[in-house]
C-alpha positions as CSV (number, residue, x, y, z in Angstrom):
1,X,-66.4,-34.2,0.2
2,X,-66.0,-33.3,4.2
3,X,-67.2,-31.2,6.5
4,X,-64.6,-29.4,9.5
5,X,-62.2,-26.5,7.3
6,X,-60.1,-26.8,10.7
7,X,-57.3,-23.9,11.0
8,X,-54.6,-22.3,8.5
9,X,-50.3,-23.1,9.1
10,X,-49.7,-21.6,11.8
11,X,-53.0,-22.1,13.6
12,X,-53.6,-18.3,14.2
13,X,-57.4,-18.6,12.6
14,X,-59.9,-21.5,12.7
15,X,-61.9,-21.0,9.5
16,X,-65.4,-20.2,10.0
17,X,-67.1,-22.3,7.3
18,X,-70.3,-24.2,7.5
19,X,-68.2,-26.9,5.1
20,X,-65.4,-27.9,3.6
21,X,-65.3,-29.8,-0.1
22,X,-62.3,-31.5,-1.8
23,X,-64.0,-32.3,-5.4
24,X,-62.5,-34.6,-7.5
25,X,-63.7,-33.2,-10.8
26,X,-63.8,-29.7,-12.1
27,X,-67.5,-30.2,-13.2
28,X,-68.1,-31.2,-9.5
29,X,-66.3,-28.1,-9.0
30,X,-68.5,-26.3,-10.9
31,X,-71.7,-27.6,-9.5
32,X,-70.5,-26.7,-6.2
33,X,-69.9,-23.3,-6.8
34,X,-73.0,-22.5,-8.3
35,X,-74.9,-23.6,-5.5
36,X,-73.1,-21.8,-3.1
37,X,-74.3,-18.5,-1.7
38,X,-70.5,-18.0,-0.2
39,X,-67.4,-19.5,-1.3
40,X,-63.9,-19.5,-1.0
41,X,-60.6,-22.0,-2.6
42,X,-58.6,-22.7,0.7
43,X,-55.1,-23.9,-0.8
44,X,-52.2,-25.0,1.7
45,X,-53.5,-23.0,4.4
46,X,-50.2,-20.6,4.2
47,X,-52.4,-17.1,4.8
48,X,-52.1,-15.6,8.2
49,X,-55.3,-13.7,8.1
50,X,-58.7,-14.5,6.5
51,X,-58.3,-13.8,2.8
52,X,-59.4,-17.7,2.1
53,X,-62.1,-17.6,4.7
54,X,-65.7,-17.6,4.2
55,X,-68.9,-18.5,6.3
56,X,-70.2,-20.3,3.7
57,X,-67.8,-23.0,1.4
58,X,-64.4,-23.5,1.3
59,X,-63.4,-25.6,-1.3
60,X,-59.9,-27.4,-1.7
61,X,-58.5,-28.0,-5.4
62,X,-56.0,-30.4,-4.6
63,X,-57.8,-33.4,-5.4
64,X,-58.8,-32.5,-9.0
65,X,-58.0,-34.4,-11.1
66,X,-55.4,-32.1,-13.2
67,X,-52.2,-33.9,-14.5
68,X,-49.1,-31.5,-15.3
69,X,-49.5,-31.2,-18.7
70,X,-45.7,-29.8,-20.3
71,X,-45.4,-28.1,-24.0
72,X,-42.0,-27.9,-24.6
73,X,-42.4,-26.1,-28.1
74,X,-43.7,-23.3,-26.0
75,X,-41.8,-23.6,-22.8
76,X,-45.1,-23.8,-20.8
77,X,-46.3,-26.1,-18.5
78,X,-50.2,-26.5,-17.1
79,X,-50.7,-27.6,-13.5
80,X,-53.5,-28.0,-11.1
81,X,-53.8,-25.0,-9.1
82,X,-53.7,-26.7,-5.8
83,X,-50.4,-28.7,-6.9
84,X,-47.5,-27.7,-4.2
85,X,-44.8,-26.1,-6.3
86,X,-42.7,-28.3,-4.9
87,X,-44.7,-31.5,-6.6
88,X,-44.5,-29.1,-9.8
89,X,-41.0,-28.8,-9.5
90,X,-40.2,-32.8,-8.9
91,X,-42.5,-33.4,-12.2
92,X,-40.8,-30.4,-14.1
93,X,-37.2,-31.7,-13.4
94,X,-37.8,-35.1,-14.2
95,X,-38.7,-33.9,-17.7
96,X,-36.1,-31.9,-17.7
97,X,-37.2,-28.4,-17.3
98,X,-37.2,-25.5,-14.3
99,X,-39.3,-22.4,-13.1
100,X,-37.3,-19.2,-13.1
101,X,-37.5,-19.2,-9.2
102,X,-39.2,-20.6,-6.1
103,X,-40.5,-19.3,-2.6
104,X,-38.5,-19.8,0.5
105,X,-41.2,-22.7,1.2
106,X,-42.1,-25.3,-1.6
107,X,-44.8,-26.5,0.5
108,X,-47.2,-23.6,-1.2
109,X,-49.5,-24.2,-3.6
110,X,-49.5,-23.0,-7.5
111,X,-53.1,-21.1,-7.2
112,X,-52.4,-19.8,-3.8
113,X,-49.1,-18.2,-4.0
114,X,-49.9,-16.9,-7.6
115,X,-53.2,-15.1,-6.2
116,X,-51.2,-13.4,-3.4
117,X,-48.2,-11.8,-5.1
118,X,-45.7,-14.6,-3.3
119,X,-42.3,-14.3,-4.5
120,X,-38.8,-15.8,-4.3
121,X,-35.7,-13.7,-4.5
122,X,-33.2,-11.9,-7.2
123,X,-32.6,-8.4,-8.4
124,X,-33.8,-9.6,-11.8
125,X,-36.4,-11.9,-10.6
126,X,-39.9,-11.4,-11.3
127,X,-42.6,-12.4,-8.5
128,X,-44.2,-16.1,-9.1
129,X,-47.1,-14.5,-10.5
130,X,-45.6,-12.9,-13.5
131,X,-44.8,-16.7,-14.7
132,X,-48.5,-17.0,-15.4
133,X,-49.2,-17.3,-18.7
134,X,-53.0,-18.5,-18.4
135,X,-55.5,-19.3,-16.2
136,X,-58.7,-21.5,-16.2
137,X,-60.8,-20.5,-13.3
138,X,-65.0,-21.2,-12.3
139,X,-67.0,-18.0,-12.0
140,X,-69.5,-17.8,-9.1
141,X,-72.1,-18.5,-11.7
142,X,-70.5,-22.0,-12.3
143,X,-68.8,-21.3,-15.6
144,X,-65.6,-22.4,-16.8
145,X,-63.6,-19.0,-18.0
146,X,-59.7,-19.7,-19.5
147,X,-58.0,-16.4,-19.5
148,X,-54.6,-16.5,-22.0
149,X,-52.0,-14.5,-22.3
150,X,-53.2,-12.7,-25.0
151,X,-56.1,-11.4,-23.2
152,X,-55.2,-8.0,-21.1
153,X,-57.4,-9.1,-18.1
154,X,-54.6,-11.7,-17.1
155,X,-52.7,-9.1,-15.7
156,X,-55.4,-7.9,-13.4
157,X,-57.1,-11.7,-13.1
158,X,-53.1,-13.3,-11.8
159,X,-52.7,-11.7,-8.6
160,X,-56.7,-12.1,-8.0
161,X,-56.7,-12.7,-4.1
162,X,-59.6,-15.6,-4.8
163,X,-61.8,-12.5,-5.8
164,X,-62.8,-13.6,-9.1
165,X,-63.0,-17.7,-9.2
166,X,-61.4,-20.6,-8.3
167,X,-58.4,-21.2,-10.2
168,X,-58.6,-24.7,-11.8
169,X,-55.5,-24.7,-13.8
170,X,-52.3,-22.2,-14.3
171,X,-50.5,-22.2,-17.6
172,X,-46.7,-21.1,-16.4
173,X,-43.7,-20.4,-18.5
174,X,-40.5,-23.0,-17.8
175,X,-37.0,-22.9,-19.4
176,X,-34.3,-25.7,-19.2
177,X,-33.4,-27.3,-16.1
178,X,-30.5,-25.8,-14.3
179,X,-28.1,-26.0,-11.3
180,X,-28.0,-23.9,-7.7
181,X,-24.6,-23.7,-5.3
182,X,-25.9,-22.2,-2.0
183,X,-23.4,-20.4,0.0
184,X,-24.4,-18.8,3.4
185,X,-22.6,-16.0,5.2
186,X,-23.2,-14.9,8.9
187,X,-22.5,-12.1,10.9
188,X,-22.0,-9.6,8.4
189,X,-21.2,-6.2,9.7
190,X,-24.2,-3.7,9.5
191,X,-22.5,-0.7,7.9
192,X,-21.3,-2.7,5.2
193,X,-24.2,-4.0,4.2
194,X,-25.8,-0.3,4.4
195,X,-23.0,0.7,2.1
196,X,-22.8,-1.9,-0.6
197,X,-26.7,-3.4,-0.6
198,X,-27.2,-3.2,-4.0
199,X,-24.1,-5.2,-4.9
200,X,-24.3,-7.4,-2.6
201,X,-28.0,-8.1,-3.4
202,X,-27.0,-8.0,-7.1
203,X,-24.1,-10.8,-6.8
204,X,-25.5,-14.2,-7.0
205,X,-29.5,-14.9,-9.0
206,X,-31.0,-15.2,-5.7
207,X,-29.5,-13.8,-2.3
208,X,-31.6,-12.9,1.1
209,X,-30.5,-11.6,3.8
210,X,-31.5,-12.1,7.6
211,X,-31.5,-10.4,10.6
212,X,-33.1,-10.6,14.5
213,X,-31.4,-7.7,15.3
214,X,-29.8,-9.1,18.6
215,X,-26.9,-7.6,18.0
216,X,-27.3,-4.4,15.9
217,X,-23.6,-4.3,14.9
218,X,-24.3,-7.7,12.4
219,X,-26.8,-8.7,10.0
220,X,-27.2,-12.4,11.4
221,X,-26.9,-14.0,7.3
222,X,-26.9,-13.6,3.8
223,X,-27.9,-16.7,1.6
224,X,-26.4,-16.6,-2.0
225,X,-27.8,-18.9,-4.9
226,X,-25.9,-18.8,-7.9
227,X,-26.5,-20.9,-10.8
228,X,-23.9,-22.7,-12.3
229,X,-24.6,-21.8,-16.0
230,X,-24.2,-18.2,-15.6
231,X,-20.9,-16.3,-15.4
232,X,-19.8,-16.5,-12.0
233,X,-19.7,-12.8,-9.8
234,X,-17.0,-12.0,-7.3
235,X,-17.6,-12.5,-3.8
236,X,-18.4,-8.6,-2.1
237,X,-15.9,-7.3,0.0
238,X,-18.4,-7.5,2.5
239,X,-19.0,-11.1,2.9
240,X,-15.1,-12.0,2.5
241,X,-13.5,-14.7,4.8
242,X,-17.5,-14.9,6.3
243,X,-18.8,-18.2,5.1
244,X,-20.5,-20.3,7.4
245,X,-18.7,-22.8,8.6
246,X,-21.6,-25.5,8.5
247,X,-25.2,-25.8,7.6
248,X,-27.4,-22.4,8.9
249,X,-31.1,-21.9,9.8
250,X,-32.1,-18.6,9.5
251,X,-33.3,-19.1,13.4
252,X,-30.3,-18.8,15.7
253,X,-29.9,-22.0,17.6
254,X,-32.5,-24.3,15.5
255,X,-31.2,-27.3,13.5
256,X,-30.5,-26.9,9.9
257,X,-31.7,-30.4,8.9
258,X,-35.0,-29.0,7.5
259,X,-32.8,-26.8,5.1
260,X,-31.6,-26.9,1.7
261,X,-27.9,-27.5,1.2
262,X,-25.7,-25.0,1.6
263,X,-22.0,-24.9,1.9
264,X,-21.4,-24.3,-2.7
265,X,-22.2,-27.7,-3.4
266,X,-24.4,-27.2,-6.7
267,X,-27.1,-29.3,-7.0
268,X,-31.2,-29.0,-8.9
269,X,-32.3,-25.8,-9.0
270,X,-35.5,-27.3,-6.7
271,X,-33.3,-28.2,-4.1
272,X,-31.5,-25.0,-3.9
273,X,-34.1,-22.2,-4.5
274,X,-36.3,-22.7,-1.7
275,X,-34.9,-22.2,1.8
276,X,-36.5,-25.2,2.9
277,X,-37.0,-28.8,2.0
278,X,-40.3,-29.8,1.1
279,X,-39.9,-33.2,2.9
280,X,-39.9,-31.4,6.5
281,X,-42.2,-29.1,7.9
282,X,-40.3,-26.0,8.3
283,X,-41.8,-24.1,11.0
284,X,-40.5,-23.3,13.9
285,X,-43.9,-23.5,16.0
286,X,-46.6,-21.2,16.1
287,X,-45.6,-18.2,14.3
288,X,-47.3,-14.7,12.7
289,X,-45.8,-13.2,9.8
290,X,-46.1,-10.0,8.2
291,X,-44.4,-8.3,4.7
292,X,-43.6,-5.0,3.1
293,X,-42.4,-4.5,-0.2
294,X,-40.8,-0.6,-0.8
295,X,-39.4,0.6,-3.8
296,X,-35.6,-0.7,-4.3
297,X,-33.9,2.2,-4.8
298,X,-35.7,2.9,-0.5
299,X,-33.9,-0.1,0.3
300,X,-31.0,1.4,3.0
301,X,-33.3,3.7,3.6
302,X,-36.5,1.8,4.9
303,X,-33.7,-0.5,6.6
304,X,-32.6,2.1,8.8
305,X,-36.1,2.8,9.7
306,X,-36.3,-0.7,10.5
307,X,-33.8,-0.8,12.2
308,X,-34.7,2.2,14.3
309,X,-37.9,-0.4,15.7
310,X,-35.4,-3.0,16.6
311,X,-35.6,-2.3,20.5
312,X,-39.9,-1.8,19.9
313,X,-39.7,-5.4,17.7
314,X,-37.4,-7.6,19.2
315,X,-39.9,-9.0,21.9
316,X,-42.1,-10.5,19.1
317,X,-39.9,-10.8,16.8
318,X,-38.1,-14.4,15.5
319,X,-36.2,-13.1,12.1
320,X,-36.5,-10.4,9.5
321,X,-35.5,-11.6,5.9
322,X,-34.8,-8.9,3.4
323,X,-35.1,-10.1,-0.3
324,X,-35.4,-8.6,-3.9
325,X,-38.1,-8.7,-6.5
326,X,-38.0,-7.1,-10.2
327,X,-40.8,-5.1,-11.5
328,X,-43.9,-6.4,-13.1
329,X,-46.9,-5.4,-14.8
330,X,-49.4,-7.3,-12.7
331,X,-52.5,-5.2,-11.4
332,X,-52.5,-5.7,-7.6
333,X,-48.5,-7.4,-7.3
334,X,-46.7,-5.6,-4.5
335,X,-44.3,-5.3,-7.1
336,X,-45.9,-3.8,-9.6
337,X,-44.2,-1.4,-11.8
338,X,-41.5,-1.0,-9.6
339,X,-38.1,-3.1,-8.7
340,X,-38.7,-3.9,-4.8
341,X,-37.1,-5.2,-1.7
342,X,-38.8,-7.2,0.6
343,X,-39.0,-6.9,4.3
344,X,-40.1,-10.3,6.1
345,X,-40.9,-10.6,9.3
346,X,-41.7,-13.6,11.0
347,X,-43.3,-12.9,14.7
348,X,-43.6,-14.9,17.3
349,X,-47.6,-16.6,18.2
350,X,-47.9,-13.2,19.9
351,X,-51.2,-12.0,18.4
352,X,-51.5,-8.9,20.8
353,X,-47.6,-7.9,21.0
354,X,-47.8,-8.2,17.1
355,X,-50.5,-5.9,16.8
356,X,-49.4,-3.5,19.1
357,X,-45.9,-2.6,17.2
358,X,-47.0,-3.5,13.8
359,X,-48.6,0.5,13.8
360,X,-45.5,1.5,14.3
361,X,-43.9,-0.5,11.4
362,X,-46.4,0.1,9.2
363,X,-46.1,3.7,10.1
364,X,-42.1,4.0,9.6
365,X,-42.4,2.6,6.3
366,X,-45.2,4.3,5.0
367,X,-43.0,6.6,3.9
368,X,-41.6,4.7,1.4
369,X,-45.2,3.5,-0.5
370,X,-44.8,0.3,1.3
371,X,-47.3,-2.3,-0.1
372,X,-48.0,-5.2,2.6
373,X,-48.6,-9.2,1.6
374,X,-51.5,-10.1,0.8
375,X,-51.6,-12.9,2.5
376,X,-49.7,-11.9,5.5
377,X,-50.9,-9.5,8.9
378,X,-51.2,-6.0,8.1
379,X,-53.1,-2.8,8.6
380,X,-56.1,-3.1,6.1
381,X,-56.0,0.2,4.3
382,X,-57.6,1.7,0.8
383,X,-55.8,-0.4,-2.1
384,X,-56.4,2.5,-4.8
385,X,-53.4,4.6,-2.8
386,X,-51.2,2.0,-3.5
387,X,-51.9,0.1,-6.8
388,X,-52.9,2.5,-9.6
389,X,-55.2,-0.2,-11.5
390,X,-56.9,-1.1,-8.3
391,X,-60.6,0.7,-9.6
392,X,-59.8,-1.8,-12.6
393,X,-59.5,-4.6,-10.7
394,X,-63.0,-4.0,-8.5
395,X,-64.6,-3.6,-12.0
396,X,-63.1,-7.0,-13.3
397,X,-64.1,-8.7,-10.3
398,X,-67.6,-7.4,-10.5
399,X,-67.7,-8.7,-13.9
400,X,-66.2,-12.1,-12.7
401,X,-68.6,-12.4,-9.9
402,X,-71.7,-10.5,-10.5
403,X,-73.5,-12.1,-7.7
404,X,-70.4,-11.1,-5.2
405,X,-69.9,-15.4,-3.6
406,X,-66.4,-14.7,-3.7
407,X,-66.4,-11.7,-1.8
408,X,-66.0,-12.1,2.1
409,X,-65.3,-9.9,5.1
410,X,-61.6,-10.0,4.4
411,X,-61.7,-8.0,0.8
412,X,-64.8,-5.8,1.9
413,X,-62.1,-3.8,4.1
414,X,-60.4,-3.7,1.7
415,X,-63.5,-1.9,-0.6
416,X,-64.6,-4.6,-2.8
């Protein structure tokens, strides 16, 4: 154990914590959590606002002592919460199976990402979350509480923004391992993209696009992932005689070395999936992000109103990646019973440029129901107009936490 929680990523917040604890055991774990009148799991620090914070404890799970624990006859695997997923995926290939998808950034932790509604890419992907089959979590009152797929809680409990415990252990589902080609495209006119989005989002099992909107007649890049065990899909007309001619980082002007290999060459689906390698630190420098997930049928649509913003957003802005998420079932996921599309936007360390267009966003895009990332910076608003089980959710967290430890300043704007 340690004191100091120090600062998140992108060292936009220092956390406020009187301490900081890395147990070993999960019946330290417990013991820790009981006696805490305030605390928090702090997993790889990825948040941009204070949704692991707390005044009290913050607790790291990443030294527990959790081996990855595979059941093949079930296709499910049990990690450590605070394993990176890109630990997870090195075990999970050497034994010879795969995770449907991955973030952009394998640096993320299992727990973490899960509790937040982080997601990867593909018009018949699911978010990370709805891999979960199970989760073993400590209640503020110090209990161990395993919560299986059989139990209908798990859907409100996955997505549980640290609200109801600290996860211990995620049960996920796996399926054989498989192989990624990556093929970037760049400068990709606008209108073509506008006209053909869903087929062009629809043509490869994971394809994002990005844009800085320096030149409004282009989208910058589109990055296609196709596995090599499916049927392959034609090329769109729009991306044609548009391959990059060398490695890409989504940033103009910033050296591809940190990314994972493009140019069609297949290789393991863990070194293709994410944008980045998990061997580099992929940032840029100090950096703010923000995320809105709309309906995917709104996708041209919330684009154009994006797009209006450009001249309002290009001062603080570094790159907007648009992406695709299927629908599922999951209480509080940003894409919950709907099929999405992802708007990304990674600001520059501009805290008070940021917040003085990010009104204005949020405003052009409230239109379409847009629900923000939890774990990225947005307008705190009431949850229960967005996310139809969200008076379920406050009474399963009451019931998870009677004694309200996991409850800070972050989630009571948010009502809880």
């Amino acid at each position: 154990m340690s004191d100091g929680a120090g600062e998140n990523w992108s060292r936009n917040i220092r956390y406020s914590a009187e301490r900081f604890v890395a147990p070993r055991t999960v019946d330290e774990l417990r013991e820790v959590v009981a006696a805490s009148d305030s605390v928090k799991a702090l997993g790889s620090r990825h948040s941009f606002t204070r949704i692991a914070d707390t005044s009290g404890t913050l607790v790291s799970t990443a030294e527990l002592d959790l081996p990855v624990q595979v059941d093949a006859a079930q296709k499910r695997v049990r990690v450590g919460g605070g394993v990176r997923y890109g630990e997870l995926a090195q075990e999970l290939d050497r034994q010879g199976w795969a995770l449907a998808n991955l973030a952009s950034l394998p640096h993320i932790s299992v727990a973490g990402a899960v509790s937040t509604g982080t997601h990867g890419s593909g018009v018949a992907n699911r978010s990370l979350a709805a891999a979960v089959t199970g989760l073993d979590l400590v209640t503020s009152t110090g209990d161990l509480v395993r919560i299986s797929e059989e139990d209908e809680e798990l859907a409100g409990a996955v997505v549980g923004l640290g609200a109801l415990g600290i996860v211990t252990t995620v049960e996920l589902a796996i399926e054989p391992t498989y192989e990624i080609a990556q093929t970037v495209y760049e400068n990709v006119p606008l209108e073509a993209v506008r006209k053909a989005f869903d087929v062009i989002a629809g043509s490869a099992y994971s394809v994002s696009l990005f844009t800085t909107f320096r030149d409004e007649m282009y989208v910058d890049q589109v990055w296609r992932k196709e596995r090599t065990d499916a049927a392959a899909t034609p090329i769109p007309a729009a991306l044609r005689d548009r391959e990059a001619a060398g490695a890409l980082h989504p940033l103009p002007g910033v050296s591809a070395a940190s990314c994972t290999v493009q140019g069609g060459k297949a290789g393991r689906w863990l070194d293709r999936l994410p944008h980045f390698r998990l061997e580099f630190t992929p940032s840029n420098g100090e950096e703010l992000q923000s995320e809105f997930l709309v309906p995917f049928a709104d996708a041209v649509g919330a684009f154009d109103a994006v797009h209006e913003l450009a001249d309002r957003l290009k001062p603080v802005l570094q790159v907007c990646e648009v992406r695709t998420i299927a629908g599922d079932e999951l209480w509080l996921s940003p894409s919950s019973g709907r099929d999405s599309v992802a708007f990304h936007f990674t600001w520059t360390a501009d805290e008070a440029g940021v917040a003085e267009v990010l009104p204005e966003l949020e405003a052009a895009l409230a239109r379409f129901d847009a629900r923000p990332h939890w774990g990225k910076v947005f307008t705190p608003r009431d949850p229960a107009e967005l996310y139809p089980r969200w008076a379920d959710f406050v009474a399963l967290q009451r019931r998870f936490d009677p004694r309200g430890a996991f409850v800070n300043d972050y989630l009571r704007a948010l009502g809880l």
